[in-house]
C-alpha positions as CSV (number, residue, x, y, z in Angstrom):
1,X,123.8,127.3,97.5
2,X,121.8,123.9,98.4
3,X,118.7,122.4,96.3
4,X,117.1,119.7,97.5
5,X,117.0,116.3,96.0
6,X,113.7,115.7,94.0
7,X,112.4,113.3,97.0
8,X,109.6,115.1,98.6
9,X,107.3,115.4,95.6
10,X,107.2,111.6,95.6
11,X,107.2,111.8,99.0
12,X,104.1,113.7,98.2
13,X,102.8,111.4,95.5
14,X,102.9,108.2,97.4
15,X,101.3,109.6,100.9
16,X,98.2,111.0,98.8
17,X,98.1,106.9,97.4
18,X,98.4,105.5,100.4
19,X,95.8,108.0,101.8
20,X,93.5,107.5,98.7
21,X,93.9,103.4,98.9
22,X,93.4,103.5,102.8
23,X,90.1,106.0,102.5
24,X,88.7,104.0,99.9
25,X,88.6,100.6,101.9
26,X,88.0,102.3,105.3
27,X,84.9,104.4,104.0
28,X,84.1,102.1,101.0
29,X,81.9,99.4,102.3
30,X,79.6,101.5,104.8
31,X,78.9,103.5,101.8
32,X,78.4,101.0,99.4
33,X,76.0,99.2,102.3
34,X,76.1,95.5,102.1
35,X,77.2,92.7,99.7
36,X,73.6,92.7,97.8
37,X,72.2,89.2,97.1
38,X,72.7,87.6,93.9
39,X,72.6,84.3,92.1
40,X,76.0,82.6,92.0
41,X,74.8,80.6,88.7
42,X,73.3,83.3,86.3
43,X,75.3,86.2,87.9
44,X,78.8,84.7,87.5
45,X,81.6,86.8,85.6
46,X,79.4,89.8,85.0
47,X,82.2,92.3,83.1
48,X,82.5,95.5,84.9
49,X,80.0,98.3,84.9
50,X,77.3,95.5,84.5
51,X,73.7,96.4,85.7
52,X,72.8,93.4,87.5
53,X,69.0,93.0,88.0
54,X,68.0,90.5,90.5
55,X,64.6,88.9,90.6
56,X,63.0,88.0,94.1
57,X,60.7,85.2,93.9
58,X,57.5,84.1,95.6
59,X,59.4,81.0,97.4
60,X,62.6,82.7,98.6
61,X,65.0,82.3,95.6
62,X,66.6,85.2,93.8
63,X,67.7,84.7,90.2
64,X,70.6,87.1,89.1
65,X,72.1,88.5,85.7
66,X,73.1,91.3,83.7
67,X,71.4,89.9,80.8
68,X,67.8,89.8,81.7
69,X,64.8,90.2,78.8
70,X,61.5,90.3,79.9
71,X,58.1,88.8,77.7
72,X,54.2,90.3,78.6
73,X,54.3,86.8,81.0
74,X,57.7,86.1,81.7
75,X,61.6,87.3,82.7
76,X,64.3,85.3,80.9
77,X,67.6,85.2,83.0
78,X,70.5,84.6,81.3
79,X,74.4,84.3,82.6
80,X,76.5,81.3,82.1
81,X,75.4,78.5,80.8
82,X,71.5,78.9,82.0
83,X,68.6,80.2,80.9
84,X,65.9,80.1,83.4
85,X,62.7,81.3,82.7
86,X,60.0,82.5,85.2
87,X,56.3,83.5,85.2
88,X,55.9,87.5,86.4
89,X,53.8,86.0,88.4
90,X,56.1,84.4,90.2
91,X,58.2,87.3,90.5
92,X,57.8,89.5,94.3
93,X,60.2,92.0,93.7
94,X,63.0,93.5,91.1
95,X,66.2,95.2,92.4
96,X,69.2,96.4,90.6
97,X,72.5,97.4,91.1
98,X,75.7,98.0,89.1
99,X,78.4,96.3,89.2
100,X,81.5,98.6,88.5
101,X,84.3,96.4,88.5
102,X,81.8,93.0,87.6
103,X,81.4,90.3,89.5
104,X,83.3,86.7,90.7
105,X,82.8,83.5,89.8
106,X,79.7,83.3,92.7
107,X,78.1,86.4,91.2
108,X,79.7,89.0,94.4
109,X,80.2,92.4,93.3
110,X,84.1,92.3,93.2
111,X,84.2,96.1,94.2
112,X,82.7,95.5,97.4
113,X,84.9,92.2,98.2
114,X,88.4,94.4,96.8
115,X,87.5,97.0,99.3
116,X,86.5,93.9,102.2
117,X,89.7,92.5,101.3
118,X,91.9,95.9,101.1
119,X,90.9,96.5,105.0
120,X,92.5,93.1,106.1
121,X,95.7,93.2,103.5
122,X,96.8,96.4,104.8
123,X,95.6,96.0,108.7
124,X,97.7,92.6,108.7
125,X,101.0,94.7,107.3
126,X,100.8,97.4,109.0
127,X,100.6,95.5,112.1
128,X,103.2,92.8,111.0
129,X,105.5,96.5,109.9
130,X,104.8,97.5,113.8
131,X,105.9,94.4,114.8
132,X,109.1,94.3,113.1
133,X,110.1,97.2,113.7
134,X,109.7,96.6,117.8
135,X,111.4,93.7,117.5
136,X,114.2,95.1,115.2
137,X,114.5,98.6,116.6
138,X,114.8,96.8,120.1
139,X,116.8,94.3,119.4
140,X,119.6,96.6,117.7
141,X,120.0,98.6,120.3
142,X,120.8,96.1,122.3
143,X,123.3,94.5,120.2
144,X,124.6,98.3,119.7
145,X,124.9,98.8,123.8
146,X,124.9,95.8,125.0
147,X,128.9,95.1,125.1
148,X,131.0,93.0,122.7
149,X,129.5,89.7,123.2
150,X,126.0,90.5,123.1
151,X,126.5,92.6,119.8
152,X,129.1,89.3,118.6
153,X,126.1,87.0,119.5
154,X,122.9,89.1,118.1
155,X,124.6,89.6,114.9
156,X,125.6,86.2,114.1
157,X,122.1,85.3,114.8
158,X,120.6,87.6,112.6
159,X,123.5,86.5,110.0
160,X,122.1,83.5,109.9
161,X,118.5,84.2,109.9
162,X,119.7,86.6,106.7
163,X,121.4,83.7,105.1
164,X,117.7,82.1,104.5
165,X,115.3,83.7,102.6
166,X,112.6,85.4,104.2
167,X,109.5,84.4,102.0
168,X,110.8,81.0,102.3
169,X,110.8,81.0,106.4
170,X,107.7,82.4,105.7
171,X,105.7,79.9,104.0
172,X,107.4,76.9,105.5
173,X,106.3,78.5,109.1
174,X,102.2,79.3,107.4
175,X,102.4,75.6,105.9
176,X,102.8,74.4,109.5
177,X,100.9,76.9,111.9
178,X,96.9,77.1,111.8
179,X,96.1,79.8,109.3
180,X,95.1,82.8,111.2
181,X,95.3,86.9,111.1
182,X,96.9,86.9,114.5
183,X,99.9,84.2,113.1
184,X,100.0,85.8,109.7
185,X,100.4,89.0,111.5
186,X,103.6,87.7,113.6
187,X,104.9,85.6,111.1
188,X,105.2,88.1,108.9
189,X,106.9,90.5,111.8
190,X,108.9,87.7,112.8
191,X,110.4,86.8,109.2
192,X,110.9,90.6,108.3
193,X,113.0,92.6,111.0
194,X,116.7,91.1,111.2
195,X,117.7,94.5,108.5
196,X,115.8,97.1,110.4
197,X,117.9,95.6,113.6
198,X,121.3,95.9,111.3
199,X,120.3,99.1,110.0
200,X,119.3,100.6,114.0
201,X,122.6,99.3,115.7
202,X,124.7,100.8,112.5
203,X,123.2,103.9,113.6
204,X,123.2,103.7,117.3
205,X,127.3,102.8,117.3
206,X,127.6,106.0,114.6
207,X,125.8,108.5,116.9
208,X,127.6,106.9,119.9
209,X,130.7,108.0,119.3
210,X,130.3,111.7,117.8
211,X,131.9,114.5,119.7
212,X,128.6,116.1,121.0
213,X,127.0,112.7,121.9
214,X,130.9,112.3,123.9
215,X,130.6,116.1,125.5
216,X,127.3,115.1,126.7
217,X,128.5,112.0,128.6
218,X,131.0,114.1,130.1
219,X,128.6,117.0,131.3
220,X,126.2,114.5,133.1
221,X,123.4,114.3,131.0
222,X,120.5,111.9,131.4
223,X,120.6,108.9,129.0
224,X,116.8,109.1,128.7
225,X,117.9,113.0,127.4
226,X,120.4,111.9,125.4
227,X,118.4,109.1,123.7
228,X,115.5,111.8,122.8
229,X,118.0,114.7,122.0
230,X,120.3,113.0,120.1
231,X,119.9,109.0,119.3
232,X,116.3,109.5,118.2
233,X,116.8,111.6,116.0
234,X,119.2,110.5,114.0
235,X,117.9,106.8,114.3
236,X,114.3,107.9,112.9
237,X,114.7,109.0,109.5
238,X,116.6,105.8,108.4
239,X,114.6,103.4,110.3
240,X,111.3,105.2,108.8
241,X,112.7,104.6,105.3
242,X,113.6,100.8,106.1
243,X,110.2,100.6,107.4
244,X,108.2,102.1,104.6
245,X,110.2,99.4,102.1
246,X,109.1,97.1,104.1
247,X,105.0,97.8,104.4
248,X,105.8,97.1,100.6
249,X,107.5,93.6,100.7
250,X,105.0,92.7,103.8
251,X,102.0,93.6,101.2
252,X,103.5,91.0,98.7
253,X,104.0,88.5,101.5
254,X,100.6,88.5,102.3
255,X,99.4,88.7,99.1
256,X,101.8,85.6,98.3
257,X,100.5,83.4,101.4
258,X,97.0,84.1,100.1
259,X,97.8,83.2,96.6
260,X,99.4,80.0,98.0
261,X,96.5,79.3,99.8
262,X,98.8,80.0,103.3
263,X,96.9,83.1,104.7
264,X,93.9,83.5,106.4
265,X,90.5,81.2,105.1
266,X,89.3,81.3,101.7
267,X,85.9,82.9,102.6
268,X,88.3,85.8,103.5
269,X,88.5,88.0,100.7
270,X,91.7,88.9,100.6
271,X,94.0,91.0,97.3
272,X,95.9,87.8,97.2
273,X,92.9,85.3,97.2
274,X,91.3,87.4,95.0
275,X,94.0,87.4,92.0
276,X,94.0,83.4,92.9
277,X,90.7,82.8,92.4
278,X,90.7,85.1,89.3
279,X,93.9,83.4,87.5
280,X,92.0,80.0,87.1
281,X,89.5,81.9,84.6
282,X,91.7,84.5,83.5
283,X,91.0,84.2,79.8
284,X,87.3,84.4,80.3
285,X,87.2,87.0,83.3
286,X,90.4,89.4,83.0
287,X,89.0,91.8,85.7
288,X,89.3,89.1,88.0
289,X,92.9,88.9,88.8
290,X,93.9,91.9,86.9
291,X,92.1,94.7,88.9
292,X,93.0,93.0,92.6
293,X,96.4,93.0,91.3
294,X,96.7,96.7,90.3
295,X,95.6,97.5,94.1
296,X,98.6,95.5,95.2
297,X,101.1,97.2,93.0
298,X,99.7,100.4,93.6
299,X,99.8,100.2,97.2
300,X,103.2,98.7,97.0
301,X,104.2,101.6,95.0
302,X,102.5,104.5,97.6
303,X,105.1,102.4,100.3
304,X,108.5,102.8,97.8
305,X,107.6,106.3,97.1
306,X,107.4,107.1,100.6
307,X,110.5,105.2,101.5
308,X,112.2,107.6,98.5
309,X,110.8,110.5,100.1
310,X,112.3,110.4,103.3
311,X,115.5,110.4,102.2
312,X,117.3,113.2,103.9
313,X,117.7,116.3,101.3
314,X,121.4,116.6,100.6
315,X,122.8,119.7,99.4
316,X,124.5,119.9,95.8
């Protein structure tokens, strides 16, 4: 009798995060419409579920805050370390909006810029994950059938690209390269898939040499037939756990090069810029680094769950 190991119920758990996370910023911002305009004085470090009421006036500005009072002439705006006060009759239109998760230090609605920011942090790993494992996947099977030398040259390569660390190569190559979501995207495939290379030619010289991969060199068959019937196969399942590990440590990469001011402008709202920006007035305005950082360790979390899940079920 065979049980399976308790991996596909977190298998389970961290595809419905992933899903959840990736929904939310996909479908977020067209439902939420766009970034409403606020004051950045008044409106500043709102705490969350604040109803912000903004105040159109008759010469173009807009005065902004959750703590508004209004007189039988006048609307006192309060936020910070102002207090305006304007004439009603100065006043063209109210609007108001709530602020769920409060606002930065310029008075933006930090929902709307989490769920701005959460398309490009996961769009720049996922595509920096694809690149890797392109280059990695590739580049092991090479070194796995590409004779003696090749494999004796490719692996003291990646030896040595192992013996540095990889945030380190990172940053030092951000520091010098234009800040862009095209080089993020490549530095971040180009700094992460010497393992997934190790891990693929591990697996290609296994399969190589098992008797039905052998009995089908011997019968004549196609090596594009014996790559889909039997390399693939077996190469998938621990190349897809690598990979899913590694969405996870690209997240924090990114996250790390926006923190260090490496990754892509700071008008970008980014998970990592986000928990910068909020860290300088973290006493004041927890939300402000705190709730950006949950997203990252949540979504790093959906990754590692999925990686556990794919474990192949062994039986007991």
């Amino acid at each position: 009798m065979s049980v399976l190991r308790p991996s596909r119920p977190r298998l389970l758990i961290g595809t419905a995060g992933l899903v959840l996370i990736c929904g939310a910023v996909m479908l977020g911002p067209p439902m939420l419409g766009p970034q409403p305009q606020t004051d950045p004085v008044h409106a500043a470090l709102a705490p969350p579920a604040s109803k912000i009421t903004s105040l159109h006036l008759a010469d173009g500005r807009v005065l902004s805050s959750h703590d508004v009072d209004r007189t039988p002439v006048a609307w006192i705006v309060k936020g910070g370390r102002a207090v305006t006060e304007v004439a009603s009759a100065e006043v063209v239109s109210v609007t108001r909006h709530r602020a769920w998760l409060g606002t930065d230090r310029y008075g933006r609605d930090l929902l709307q810029l989490m769920l701005t920011g959460g398309r490009l942090s996961i769009a720049i790993a996922l595509l920096g994950g694809l690149v890797a494992l392109l280059v990695g996947a590739s580049l092991g099977i090479v070194a796995a059938t590409g004779g003696a030398l090749v494999d004796g040259l490719l692996m003291r390569g990646i030896d040595a690209l192992l013996a540095f660390p990889s945030l380190l190569l990172l940053i030092l190559a951000a520091s010098v390269l234009e800040p862009g979501a095209g080089v993020i995207i490549l530095l971040l495939g180009l700094t992460s898939w010497m393992g997934l290379a190790r891990l693929v030619r591990g697996q290609v010289l296994s399969v190589r040499e098992r008797p039905f991969v052998l009995s089908a060199r011997v019968s004549g068959t196609p090596w594009y037939r014996m790559w889909t019937w039997h390399f693939l196969p077996e190469i998938r399942g621990p190349a897809g756990q690598d990979v899913a590990l590694r969405m996870g440590d690209l997240v924090l990469a990114e996250a790390t090069l926006s923190y260090l001011g490496l990754g892509l402008p700071a008008t970008t709202p980014t998970w990592g810029l986000l928990v910068n920006e909020g860290h300088r007035v973290l006493y004041d305005a927890w939300w402000l680094a705190t709730l950006p950082g949950l997203a990252i360790a949540a979504l790093v979390t959906s990754f590692a769950l999925i990686a556990d899940g794919l474990q192949d079920p062994s039986p007991t």
